[in-house]
N, C-alpha and C positions, 0 to 999 in steps of 0.2 A: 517517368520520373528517373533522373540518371542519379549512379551510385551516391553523389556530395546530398545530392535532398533525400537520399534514401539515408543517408544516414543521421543526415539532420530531425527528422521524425523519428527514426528510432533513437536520439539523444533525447528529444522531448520526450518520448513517449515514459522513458526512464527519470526523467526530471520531474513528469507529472507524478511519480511513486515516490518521490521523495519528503512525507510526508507524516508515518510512520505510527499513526496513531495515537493514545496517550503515552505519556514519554514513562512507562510503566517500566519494574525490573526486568531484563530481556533474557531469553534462552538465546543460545548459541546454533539451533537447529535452524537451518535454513531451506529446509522441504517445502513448509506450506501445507494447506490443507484446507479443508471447509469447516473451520475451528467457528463455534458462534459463542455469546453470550448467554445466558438465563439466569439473571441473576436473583439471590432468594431477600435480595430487597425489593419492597412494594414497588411494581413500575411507575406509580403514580408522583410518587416522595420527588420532590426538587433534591438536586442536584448542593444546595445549599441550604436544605434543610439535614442534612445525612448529620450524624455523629459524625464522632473521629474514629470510633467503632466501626458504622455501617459504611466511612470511606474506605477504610485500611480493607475494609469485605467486598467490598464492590474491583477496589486495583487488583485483588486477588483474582475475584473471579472473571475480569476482563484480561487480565494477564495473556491468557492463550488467545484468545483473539487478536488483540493488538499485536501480538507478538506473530503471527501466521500475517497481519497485511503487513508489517515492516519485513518477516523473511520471504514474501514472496517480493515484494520490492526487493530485498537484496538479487532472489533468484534472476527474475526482468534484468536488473542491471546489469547483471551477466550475461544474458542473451545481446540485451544491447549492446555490450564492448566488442561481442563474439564475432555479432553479425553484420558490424560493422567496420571491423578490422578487414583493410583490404590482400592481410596477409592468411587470412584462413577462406582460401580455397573449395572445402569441400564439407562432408558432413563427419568424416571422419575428426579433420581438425578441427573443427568445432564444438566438439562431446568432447577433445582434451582439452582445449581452452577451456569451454565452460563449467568441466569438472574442477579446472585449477582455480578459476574464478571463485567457485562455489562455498569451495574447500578454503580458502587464503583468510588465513586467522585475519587481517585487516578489513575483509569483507564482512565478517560477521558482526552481529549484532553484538553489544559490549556495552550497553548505557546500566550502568549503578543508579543512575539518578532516583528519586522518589515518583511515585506516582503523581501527578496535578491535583488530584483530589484527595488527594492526605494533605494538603497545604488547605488550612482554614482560611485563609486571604481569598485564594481562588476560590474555592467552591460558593464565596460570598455573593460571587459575581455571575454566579451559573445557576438560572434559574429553570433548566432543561431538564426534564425528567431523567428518572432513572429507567423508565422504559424508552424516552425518544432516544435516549445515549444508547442503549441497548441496540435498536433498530439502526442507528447512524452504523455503529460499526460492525454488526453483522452485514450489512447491506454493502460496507468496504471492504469486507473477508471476501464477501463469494465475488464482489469483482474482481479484485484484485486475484483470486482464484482464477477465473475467466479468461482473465489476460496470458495468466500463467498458459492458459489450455491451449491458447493458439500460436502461444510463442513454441517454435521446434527449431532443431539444427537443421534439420531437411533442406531448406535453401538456402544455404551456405556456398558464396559464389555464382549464385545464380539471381540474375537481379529482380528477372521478371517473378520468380517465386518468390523474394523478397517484398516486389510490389504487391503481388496476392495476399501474402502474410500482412502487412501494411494494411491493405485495404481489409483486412477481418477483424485486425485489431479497431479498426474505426468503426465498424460496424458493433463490436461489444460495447464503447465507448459511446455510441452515436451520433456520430462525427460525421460531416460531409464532405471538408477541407480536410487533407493534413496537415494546415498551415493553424488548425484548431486548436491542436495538441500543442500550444506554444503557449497557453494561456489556461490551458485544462488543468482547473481543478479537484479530484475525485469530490476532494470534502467538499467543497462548495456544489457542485453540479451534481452529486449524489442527492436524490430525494429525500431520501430518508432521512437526512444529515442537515436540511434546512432549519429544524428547530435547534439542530445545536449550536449551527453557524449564528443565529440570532439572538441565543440567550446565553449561550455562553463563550463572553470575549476572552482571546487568549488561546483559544483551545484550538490543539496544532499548530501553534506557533504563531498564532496571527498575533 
């Protein structure tokens, strides 16, 4: 694979993270982590059966999850610009770019918006539990973690270590092509996330 398609996978691969979870209040940390849900609403309760109570409890307690798969998506996309750029050479330059990246107040997460499930319209239309929601997005924390674990500066300037990297990232993902990651969905192709792709329209921006 020469540097242009090497780059164009690791653009998709940053394109498929753009996707950020519920559009919930955001932290400004952009570490990541293996942040999950448990939340002390019955897992069983629909999604549109919740008060305005038990949603305003649920955006809270999803808060740090959502917020760990949109900053590890920020982190990725930094990798991505890094290790794509045909002006960073090595690994040294690289841990500066991607600390600048990291660091660049426009990169950080900033959405004020409300949580989707404090809005009584939506939640009317979401008939997904509160335990499938649960599973949907912890199941996108520790990917999205995953990804974070094999993305490194180490092949910075070197292609063939690049195509190694590439090829792991496909192997977390389960990918055969890297022509896959052009149309990779986590939320859609995530298992655990099939009940909320179905029951509730809307959510993540569809």
């Amino acid at each position: 694979m020469n540097k242009t398609t090497q780059n164009l996978v690791l653009i998709a691969v940053l394109n498929a993270f753009l996707f950020a979870g519920c559009s919930s209040d955001d932290s400004n940390d952009s570490n990541g982590g293996g942040t999950t849900i448990n939340s002390s609403i019955s897992s069983s309760k629909q999604i549109s059966d919740l008060t305005d109570t038990e949603a305003s409890t649920l955006c809270q307690e999803g808060e740090a999850a959502s917020n760990n798969v949109e900053n590890v998506g920020i982190s990725i996309g930094c990798y991505m610009e890094t290790l794509s750029d045909s002006a960073v050479t090595n690994t040294t330059e690289c841990e500066t770019s991607l600390d600048s990246c990291v660091n660049n107040p426009n990169n950080m997460s900033d959405s004020t918006g409300a949580c989707d499930f404090e809005d009584a319209a939506f939640r009317e239309n979401c008939t997904t539990t509160v335990g499938e929601l649960e599973d949907c997005m912890n199941a996108l924390s520790a990917l999205a973690t995953d990804v974070l674990g094999v993305l490194s500066c180490a092949p910075a300037g070197d292609e063939a270590a690049i195509q190694t990297m590439i090829d792991d990232l496909m192997q977390v993902f389960g990918l055969s092509d890297p022509q896959e990651f052009d149309n990779y969905d986590p939320f859609v192709e995530t298992t655990e996330c099939a009940p909320v792709v179905e029951k509730c329209p809307g959510m993540m921006g569809d």
